[in-house]
C-alpha positions as CSV (number, residue, x, y, z in Angstrom):
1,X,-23.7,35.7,9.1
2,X,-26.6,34.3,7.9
3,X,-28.8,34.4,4.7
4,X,-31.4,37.6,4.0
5,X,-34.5,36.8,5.9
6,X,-32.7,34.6,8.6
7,X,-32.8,35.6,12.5
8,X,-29.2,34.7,13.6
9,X,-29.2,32.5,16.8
10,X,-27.5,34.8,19.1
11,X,-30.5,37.1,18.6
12,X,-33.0,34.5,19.3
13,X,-31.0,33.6,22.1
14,X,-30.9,37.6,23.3
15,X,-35.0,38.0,22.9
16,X,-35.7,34.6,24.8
17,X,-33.6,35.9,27.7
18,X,-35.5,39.6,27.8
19,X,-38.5,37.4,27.5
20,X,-37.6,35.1,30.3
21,X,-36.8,38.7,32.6
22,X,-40.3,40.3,31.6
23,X,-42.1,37.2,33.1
24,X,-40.0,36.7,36.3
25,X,-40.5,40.8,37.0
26,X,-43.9,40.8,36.2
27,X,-44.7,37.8,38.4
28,X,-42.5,39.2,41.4
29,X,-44.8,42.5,41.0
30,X,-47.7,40.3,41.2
31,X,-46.8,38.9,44.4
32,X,-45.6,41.6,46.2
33,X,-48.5,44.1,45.2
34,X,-50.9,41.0,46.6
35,X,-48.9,40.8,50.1
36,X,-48.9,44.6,50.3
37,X,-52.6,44.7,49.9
38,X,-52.6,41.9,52.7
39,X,-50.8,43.7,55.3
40,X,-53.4,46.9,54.6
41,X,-50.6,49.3,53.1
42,X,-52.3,49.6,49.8
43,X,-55.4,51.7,49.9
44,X,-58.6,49.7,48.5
45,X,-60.8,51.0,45.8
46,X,-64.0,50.9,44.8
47,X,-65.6,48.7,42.3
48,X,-64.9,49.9,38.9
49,X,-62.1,52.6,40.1
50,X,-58.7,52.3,38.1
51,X,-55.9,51.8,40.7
52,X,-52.9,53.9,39.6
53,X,-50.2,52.4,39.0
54,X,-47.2,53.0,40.7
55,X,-44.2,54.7,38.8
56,X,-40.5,53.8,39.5
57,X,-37.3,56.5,38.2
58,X,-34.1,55.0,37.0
59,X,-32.3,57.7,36.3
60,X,-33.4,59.9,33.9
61,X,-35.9,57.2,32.8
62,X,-39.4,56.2,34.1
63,X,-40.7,52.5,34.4
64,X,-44.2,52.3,34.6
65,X,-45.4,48.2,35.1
66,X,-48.4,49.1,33.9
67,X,-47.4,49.1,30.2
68,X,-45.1,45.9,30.9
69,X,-48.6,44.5,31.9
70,X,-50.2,45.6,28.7
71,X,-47.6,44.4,26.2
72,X,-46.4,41.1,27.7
73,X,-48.0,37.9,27.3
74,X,-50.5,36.3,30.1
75,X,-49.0,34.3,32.8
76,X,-50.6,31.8,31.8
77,X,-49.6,31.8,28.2
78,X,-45.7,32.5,29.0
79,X,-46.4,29.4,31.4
80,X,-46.7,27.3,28.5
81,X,-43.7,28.6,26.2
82,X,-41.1,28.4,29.3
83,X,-40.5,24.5,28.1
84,X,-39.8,25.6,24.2
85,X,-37.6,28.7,25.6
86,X,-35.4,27.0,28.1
87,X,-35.3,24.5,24.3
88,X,-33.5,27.1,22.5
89,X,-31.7,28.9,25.7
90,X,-30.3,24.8,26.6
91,X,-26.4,24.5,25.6
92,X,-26.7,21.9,23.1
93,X,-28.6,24.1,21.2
94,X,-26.2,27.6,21.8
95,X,-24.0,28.3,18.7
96,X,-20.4,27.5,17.8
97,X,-18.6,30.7,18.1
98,X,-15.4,30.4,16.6
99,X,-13.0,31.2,19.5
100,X,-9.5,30.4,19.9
101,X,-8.5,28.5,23.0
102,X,-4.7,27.4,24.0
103,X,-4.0,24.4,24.9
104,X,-1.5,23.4,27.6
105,X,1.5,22.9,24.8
106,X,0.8,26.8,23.8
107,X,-0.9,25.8,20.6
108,X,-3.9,27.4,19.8
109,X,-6.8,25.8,18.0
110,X,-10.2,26.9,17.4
111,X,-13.2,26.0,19.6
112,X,-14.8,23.7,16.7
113,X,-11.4,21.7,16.9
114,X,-11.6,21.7,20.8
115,X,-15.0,20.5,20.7
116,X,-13.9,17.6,17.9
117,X,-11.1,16.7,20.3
118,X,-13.2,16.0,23.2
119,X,-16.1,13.7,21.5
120,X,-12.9,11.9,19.7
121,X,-11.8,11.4,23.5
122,X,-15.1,10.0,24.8
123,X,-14.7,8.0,21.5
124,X,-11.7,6.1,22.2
125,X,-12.6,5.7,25.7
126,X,-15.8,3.5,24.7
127,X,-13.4,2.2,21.9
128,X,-10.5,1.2,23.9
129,X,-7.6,2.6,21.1
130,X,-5.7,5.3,21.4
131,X,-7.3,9.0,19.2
132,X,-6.6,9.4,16.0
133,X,-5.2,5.7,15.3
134,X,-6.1,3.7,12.3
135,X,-7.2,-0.1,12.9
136,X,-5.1,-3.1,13.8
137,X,-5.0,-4.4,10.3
138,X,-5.0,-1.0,8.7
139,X,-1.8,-0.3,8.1
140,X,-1.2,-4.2,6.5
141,X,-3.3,-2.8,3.7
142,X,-0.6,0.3,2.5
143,X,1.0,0.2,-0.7
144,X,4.1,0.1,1.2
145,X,3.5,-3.0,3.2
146,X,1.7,-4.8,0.5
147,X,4.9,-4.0,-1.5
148,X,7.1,-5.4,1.7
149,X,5.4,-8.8,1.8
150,X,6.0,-9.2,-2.5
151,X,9.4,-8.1,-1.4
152,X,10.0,-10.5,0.9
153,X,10.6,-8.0,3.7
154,X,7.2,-8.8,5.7
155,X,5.1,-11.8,6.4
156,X,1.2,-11.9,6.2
157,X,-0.8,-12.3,9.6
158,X,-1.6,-15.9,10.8
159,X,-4.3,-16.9,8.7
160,X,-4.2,-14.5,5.7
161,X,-4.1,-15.9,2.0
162,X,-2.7,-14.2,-0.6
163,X,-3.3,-14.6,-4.1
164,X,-0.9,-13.7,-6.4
165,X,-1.3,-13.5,-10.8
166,X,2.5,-12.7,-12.3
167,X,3.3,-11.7,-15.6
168,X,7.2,-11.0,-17.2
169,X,8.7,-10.8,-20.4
170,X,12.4,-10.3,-20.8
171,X,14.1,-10.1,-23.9
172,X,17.9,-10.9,-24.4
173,X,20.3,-10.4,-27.7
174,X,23.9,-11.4,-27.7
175,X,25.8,-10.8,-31.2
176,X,29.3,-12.6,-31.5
177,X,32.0,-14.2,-33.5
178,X,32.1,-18.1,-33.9
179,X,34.3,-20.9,-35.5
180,X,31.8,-23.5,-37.4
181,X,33.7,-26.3,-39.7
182,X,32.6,-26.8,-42.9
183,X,33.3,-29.6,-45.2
184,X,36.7,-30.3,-43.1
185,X,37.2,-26.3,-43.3
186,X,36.9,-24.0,-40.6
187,X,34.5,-21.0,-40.9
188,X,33.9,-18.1,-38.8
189,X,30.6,-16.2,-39.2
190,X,28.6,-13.4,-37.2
191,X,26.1,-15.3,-34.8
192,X,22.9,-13.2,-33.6
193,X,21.3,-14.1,-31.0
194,X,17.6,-12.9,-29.9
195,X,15.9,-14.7,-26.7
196,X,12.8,-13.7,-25.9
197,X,10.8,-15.3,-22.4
198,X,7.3,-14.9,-21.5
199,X,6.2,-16.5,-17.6
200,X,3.0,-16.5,-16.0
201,X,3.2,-17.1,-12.7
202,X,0.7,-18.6,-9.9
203,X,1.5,-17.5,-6.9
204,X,0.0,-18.8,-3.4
205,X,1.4,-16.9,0.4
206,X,-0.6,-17.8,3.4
207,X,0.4,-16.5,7.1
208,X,1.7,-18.9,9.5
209,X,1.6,-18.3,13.8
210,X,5.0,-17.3,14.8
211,X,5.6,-14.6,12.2
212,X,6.5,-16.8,9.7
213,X,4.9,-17.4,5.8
214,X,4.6,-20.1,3.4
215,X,4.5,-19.7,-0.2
216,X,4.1,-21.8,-3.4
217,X,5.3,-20.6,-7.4
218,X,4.3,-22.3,-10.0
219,X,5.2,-20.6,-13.2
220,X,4.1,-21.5,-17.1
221,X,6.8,-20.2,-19.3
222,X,7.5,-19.8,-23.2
223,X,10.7,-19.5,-24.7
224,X,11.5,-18.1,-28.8
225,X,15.1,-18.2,-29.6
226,X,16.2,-16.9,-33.3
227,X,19.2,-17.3,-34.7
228,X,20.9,-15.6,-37.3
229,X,24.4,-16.8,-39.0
230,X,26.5,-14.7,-41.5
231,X,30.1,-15.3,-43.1
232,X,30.3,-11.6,-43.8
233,X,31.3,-12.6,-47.5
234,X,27.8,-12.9,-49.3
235,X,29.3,-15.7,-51.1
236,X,30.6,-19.2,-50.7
237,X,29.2,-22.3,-49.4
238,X,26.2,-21.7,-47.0
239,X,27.5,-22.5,-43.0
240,X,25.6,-25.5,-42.6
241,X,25.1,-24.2,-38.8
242,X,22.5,-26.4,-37.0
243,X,21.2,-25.0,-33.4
244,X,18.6,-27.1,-31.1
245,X,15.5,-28.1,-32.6
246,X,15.7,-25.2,-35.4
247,X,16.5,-25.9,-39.0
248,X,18.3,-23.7,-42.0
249,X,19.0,-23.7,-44.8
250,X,22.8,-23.8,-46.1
251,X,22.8,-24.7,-49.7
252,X,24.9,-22.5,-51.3
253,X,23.5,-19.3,-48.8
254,X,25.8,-17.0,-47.2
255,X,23.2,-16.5,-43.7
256,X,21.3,-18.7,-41.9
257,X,18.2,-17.9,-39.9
258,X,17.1,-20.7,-37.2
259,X,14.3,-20.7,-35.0
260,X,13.8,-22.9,-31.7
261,X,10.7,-22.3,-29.2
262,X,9.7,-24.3,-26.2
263,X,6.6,-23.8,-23.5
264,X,5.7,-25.3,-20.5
265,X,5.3,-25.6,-16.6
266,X,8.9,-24.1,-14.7
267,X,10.9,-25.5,-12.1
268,X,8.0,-25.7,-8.9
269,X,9.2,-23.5,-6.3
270,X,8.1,-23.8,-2.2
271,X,9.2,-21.7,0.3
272,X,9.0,-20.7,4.2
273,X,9.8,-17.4,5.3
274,X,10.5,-16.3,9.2
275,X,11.0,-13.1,10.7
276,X,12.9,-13.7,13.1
277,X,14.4,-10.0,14.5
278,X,12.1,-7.4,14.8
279,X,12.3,-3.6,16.2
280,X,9.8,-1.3,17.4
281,X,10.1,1.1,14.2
282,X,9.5,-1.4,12.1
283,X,13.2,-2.9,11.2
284,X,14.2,-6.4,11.3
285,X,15.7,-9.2,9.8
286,X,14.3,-12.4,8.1
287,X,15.4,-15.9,6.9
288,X,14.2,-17.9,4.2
289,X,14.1,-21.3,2.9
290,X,13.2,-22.2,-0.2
291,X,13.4,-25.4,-2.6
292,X,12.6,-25.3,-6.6
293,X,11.5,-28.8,-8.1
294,X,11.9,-29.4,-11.8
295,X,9.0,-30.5,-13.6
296,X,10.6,-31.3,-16.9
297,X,14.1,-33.2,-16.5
298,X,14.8,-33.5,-20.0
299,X,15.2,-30.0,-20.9
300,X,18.9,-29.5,-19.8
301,X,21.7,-28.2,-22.3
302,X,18.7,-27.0,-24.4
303,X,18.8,-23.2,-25.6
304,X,15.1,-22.5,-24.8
305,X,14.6,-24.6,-21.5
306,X,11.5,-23.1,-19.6
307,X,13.5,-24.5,-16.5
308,X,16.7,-25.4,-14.7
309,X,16.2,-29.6,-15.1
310,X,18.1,-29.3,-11.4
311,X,17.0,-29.4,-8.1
312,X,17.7,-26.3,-6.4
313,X,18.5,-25.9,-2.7
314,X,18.3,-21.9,-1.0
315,X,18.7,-20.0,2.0
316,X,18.7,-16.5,2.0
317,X,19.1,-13.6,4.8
318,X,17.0,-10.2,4.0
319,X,17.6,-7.1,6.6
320,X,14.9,-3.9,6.8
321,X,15.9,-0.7,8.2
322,X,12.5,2.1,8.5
323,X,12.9,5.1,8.6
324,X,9.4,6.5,7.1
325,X,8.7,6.6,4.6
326,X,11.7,4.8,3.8
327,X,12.1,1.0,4.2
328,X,16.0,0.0,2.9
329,X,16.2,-3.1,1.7
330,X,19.6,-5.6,1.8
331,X,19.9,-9.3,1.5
332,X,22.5,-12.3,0.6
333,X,21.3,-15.6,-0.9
334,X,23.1,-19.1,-1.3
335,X,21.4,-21.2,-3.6
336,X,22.8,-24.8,-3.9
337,X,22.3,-26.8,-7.9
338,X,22.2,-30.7,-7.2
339,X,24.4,-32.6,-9.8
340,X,22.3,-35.4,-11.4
341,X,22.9,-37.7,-13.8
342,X,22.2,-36.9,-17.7
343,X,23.2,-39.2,-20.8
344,X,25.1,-41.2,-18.8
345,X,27.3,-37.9,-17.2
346,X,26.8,-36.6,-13.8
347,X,26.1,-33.0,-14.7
348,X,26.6,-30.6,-11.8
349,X,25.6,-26.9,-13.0
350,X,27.4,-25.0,-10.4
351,X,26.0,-23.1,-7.0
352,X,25.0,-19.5,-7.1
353,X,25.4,-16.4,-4.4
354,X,23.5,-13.6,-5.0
355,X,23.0,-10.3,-3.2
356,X,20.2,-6.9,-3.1
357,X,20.3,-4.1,-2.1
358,X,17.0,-1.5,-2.9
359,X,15.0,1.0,-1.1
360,X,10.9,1.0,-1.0
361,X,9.7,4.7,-0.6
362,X,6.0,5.6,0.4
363,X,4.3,8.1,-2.0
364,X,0.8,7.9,-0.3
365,X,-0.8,5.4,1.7
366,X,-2.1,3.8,-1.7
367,X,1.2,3.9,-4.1
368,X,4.7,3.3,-3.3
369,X,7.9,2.9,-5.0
370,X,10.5,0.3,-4.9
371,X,14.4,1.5,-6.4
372,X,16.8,-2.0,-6.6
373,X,19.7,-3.5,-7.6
374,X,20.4,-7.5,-7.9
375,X,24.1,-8.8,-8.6
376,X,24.5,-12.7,-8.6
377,X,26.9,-14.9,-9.9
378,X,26.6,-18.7,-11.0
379,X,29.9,-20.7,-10.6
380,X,31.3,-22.8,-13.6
381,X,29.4,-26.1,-14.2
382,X,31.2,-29.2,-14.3
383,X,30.6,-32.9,-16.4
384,X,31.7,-36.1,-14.4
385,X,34.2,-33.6,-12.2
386,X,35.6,-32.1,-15.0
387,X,35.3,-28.7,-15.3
388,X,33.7,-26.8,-18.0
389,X,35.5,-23.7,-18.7
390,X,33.5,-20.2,-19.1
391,X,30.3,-21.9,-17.8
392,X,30.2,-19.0,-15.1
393,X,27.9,-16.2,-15.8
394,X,27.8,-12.6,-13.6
395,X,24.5,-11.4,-14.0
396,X,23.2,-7.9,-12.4
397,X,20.0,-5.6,-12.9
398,X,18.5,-2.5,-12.0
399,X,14.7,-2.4,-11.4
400,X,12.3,0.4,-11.1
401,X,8.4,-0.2,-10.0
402,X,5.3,1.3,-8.6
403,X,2.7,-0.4,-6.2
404,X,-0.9,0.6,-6.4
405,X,-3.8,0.0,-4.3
406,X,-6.9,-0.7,-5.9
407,X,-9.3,-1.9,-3.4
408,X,-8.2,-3.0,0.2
409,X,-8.1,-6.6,-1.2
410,X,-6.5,-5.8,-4.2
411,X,-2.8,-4.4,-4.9
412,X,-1.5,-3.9,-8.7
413,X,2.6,-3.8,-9.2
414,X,4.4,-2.5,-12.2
415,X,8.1,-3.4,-12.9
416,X,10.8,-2.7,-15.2
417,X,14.6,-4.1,-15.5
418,X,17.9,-2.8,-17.3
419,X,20.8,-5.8,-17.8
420,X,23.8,-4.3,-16.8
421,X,25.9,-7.3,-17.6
422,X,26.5,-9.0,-21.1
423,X,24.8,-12.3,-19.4
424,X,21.7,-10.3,-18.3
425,X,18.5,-9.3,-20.0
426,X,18.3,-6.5,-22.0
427,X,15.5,-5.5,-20.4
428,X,12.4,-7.4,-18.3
429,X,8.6,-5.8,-17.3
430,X,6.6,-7.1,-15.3
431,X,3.0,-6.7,-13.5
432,X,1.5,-8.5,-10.4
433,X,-1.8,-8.7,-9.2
434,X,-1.9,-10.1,-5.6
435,X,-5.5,-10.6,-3.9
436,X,-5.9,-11.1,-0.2
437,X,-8.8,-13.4,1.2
């Protein structure tokens, strides 16, 4: 219902009609009162006589024309409102009556809905796409997909660039025993060790034909390593321990604190991605190619190297199952350390296999969330074919991270890492801001 003082439509509607009737009666009385008169059966009058008019019974009621003569409009008059009234009687202009209607499936929906359903028809008819379907590069600009492609698990469209700012700390603490010899005497003392790593990372992806991606890494790291030394006595001669580039002080101390630091541009990583099996839900499987360049060769056997001083050789399989909003994750890597030659040694640091496993979960088109779990293990390293026993490391972490949308260019990630091995990081965070152009 309308407001006070409002005429609803269906009342307008109701008088226009009545309206419409009064003229079409009175203007078939007209005519048939002047062909009567014609054929001679209505007596004529003289000049200024009244003619009676006729009376008609409906029942118990009487209809005299003469008072719908009085009270209605002139022809002429009516004439000239016909085009506004058959305005408001048209059907574009007739009210939405909230009806329910059943469609063939036995659903019901209301008449508004009905009405919606048919423009949105004629709609995708002049379109071309199916109703009710996003655009062809909608869906590319979910949380979820945008998280896929940082994943790994999705390429980028031929001729998309993506743009790609990476921060991550980690932080890593080992405390054990050591032998040190001092003066000719052997000492054992508590070592403490506290690494802490800082990266920023410039990241470049850009969409290739064939459903296949390239993308650079070039990463600016910082390394701060403190050690701390203690015999556990509080007395004696100080340890004398020297580590790196650090320097203590052991005259006469019972601890030693050291400090070593290093900053600069990481090993250069390239890479080529191809999807190679894909399914209509959205599963698949991809294969990767990738090949990390050291910038700094002089780094290796240092304690706070910001990268590997070896070439680095990797392929890597990565399988996707979908089922929505739930993209499963799972993937083996090889990655292959060229020996080279350092000091006069040939240094080879030993290959590495790794495997993942994680799940990426869709909260809303805009956020998502990515559970996963990385296991890897490095094999021992050898010096001019001898090998160097309890080189090999096992290292494994659990990550946790949300993906936001921000604007359809612009997707922020979050991340955060637990060590679950003594040769992991305590802990890593992480947050990405990739732009698309």
């Amino acid at each position: 219902m309308g407001g006070e003082g409002k005429v609803p439509q269906c009342s307008l509607r109701v008088a226009t009609m009545m309206q419409v009737g009064v003229l079409s009666m009175a203007m078939m009385h007209c005519a048939c009162a002047a062909d009567l008169q014609d054929a001679g059966d209505v007596p004529h009058h003289s000049a200024g006589e009244a003619m009676p008019a006729p009376s008609h019974r409906i029942g118990e009621h009487s209809w005299d024309p003469s008072h719908v003569e009085a009270s209605a409009p002139p022809i002429d008059a009516l004439e000239r409102r016909l085009p506004a009234l058959t305005a408001l009687t048209a059907p574009s202009a007739a009210p939405v009556i909230a009806a329910d209607t059943t469609t063939s499936a036995g659903t019901s929906r209301s008449l508004p809905a009905a009405m919606a359903g048919a423009k949105d028809s004629a709609t995708d008819k002049a379109t071309g796409r199916a109703p009710d379907s996003a655009p062809a590069d909608e869906p590319m600009a979910r949380a979820l997909e945008r998280a896929l492609v940082r994943e790994g698990g999705l390429v980028l469209p031929p001729g998309v660039v993506e743009l790609e700012s990476r921060f991550r700390y980690q932080h890593r603490s080992t405390q054990q025993l050591e032998l040190f010899h001092v003066g000719g005497q052997p000492a054992v003392a508590q070592v403490d060790r506290k690494l802490d790593q800082s990266q920023l990372t410039l990241g470049l992806r850009f969409g290739l034909p064939g459903h296949s991606q390239l993308e650079l890494l070039l990463p600016y790291a910082s390394h701060r390593l403190r050690t701390t030394a203690t015999d556990g006595s509080g007395t004696g001669p100080g340890l004398g321990i020297s580590n790196g580039t650090g320097s203590g002080s052991g005259n006469g101390t019972a601890a030693i604190a050291l400090t070593d630091s290093a900053s600069g541009f990481g090993d250069i990583d390239i890479g080529w991605t191809k999807q190679w099996y894909t399914q209509p839900g959205g599963s698949g499987a991809l294969a990767s190619l990738r090949v990390s360049e050291p910038v700094a060769t002089d780094q290796a056997g240092s304690s706070v190297a910001v990268g590997s001083s070896f070439r680095t050789l990797q392929g890597s399989l990565l399988f996707i199952h979908r089922v929505d909003p739930v993209v499963y994750v799972g993937g083996l890597s090889y990655a292959a350390n060229l020996t080279r030659r350092i000091g006069g040694a040939r240094i080879d640091p030993g290959d590495a296999i790794a495997m993942r496993a994680g799940a990426l979960i869709a909260l809303s088109p805009d956020t998502s969330l990515r559970l996963g779990l990385d296991l890897g293990r490095t094999q021992d390293a050898a010096r001019d074919g001898a090998v160097l026993a309890g080189s090999s490391a096992v290292v494994g972490e659990f990550s946790a991270g949300f993906s936001f949308v921000l604007t359809p260019r612009t997707l922020l990630g979050i991340e955060a890492g637990i060590g679950l091995t003594p040769r992991s990081p305590d802990f890593r965070i992480g947050v990405a801001l990739p732009v698309r152009f």
